[in-house]
N, C-alpha and C positions, 0 to 999 in steps of 0.2 A: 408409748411413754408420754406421758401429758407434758406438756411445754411451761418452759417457765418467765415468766416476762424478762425481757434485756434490758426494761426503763426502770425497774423498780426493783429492789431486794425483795425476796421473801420475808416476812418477817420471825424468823424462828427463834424459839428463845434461846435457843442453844449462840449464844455470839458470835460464836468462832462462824458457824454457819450466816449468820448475818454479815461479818465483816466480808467473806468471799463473796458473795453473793452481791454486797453492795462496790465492793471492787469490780467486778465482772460488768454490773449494772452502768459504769460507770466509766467505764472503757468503750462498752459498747455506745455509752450516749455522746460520749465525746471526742471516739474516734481515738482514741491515742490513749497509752499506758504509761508513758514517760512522762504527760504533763499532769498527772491524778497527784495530789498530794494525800498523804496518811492522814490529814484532818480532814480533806472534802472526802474519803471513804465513811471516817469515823460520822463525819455529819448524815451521809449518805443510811447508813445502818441506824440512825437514830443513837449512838451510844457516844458516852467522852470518850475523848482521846486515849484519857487513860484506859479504860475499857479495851480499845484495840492496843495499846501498850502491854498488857496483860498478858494478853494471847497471842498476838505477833509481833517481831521487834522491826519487820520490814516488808519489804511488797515484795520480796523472792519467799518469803515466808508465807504470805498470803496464796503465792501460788502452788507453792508446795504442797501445801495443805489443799489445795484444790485436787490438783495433780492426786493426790491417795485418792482423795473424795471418791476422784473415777477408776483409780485402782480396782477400790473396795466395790465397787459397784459391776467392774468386769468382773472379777472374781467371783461376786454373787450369782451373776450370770450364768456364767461357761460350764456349763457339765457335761463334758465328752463322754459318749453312747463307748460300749466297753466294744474296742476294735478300729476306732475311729482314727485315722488317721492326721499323724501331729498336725500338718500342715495344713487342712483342714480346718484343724481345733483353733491350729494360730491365728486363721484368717477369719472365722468366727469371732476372737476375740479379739482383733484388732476393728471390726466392724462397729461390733458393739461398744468400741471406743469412740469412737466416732459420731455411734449414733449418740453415745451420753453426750458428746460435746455438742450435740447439735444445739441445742437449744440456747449456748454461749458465745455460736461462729459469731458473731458482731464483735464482742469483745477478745474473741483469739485472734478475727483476722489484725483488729486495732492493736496488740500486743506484739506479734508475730512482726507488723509493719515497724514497730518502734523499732526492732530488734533490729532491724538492719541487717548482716552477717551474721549475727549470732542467735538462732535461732534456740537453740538449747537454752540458753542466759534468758531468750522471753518465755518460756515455758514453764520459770522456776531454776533454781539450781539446779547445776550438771549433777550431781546426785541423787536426786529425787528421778531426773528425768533416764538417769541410766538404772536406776532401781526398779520405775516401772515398764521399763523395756524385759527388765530382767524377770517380772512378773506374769510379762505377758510369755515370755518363755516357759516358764515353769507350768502356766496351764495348759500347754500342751505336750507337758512330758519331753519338754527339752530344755537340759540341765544351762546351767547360767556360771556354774561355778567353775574354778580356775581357769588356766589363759582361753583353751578353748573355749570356756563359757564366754570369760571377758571378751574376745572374739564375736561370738556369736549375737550376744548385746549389742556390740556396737555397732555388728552389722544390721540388727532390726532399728536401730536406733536412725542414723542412716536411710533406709528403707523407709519406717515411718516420717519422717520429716519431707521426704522426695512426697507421697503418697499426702500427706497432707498440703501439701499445696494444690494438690487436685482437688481434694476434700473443699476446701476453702472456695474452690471456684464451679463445684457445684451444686445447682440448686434443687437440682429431681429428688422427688420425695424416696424412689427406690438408692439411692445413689450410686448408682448404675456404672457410671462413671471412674468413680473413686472403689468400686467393686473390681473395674477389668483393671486399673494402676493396681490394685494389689494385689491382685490375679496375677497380674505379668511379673512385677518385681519380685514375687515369692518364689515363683519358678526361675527368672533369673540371678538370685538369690540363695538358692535352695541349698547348693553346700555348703555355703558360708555359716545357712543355717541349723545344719544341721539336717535338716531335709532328707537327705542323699543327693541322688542325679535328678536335674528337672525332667527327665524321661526317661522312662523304664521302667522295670520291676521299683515296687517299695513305693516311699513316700511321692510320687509323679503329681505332677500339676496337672490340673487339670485343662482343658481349654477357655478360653480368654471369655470371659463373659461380656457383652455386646453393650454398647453403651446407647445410651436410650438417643433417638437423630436429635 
């Protein structure tokens, strides 16, 4: 996946893409997401103010819109081989999440740090962030809907957030690391997810993958 610089926006004409890109760019240079103002973005993208007024009303808005960005882009990804088992597909597609974020860690870990306690609130809105939890469910042929779905969202929701903090603190190009954290919590996890048993017959975890010395 080609990398995208953390100092500068792309410049795409499409703005919505320019306004993220130059929030992103922008958090990462400055280290922090709570001091960015919606003008130094708007300056940031080269566009007026009104221009990001247009397309977003706010900076949880900005991230939102991020937030699908990578949706859309795990979803393009993940096509489970027919047999393939969920847990598996999940872990495939929480990788590949990962891996699109790679190229923005500067400006996630600066966002994630603002948040203090509420890590969901730096991510974008609680509903974007349990939407694409609930996304990630569904590309693995595990349902999202009613209380046991709601359940099961929450518990990858959960899951993911433990699991990106690993993410965030490493830097192997394999991510080795952040591969056995979510090796481990899936299988530790497994009913909640839907999974089955983390051992036995059916959906089993596999063994912990080795993190690079």
């Amino acid at each position: 996946m080609p990398k995208k610089s953390a100092s500068s926006p792309r410049r795409s004409a499409d703005p919505g893409v320019r306004i993220v890109e130059a929030a992103l760019a922008l958090a990462a240079r400055e280290g922090s997401w709570r001091r960015i103002s919606l003008a130094a973005i708007a300056a940031e993208a080269g566009l007026p103010l009104l221009d990001v007024y247009a397309v977003y009303r706010s900076k949880a808005e900005i991230l939102e819109a991020f937030q699908q960005r990578v949706d859309r882009e795990v979803l393009a990804s993940v096509e489970p081989d027919p047999g393939e088992r969920p847990r598996d597909v999940l872990f495939d597609a929480i990788m590949r999440r990962f891996d699109a974020l790679r190229s923005y860690k500067e400006a996630i870990r600066a966002i994630t740090r603002d948040a203090a306690g509420d890590p969901v609130a730096a991510l974008g809105s609680a509903p974007a962030f349990v939407a694409s939890m609930a996304w990630m469910l569904e590309t693995a042929g595990i349902g999202s809907g009613g209380w046991r779905g709601a359940l099961r969202v929450r518990a990858l929701g959960v899951l993911y957030l433990i699991v990106l903090r690993v993410w965030l603190d490493d830097d192997s190009p394999e991510m080795m690391k952040t591969m056995a954290a979510l090796d481990r919590r899936l299988r530790q996890g497994a009913i909640w997810l839907g999974l089955g048993s983390p051992r036995g017959s059916g959906d089993t975890a596999v063994e912990d993958a080795q993190p690079a010395p």
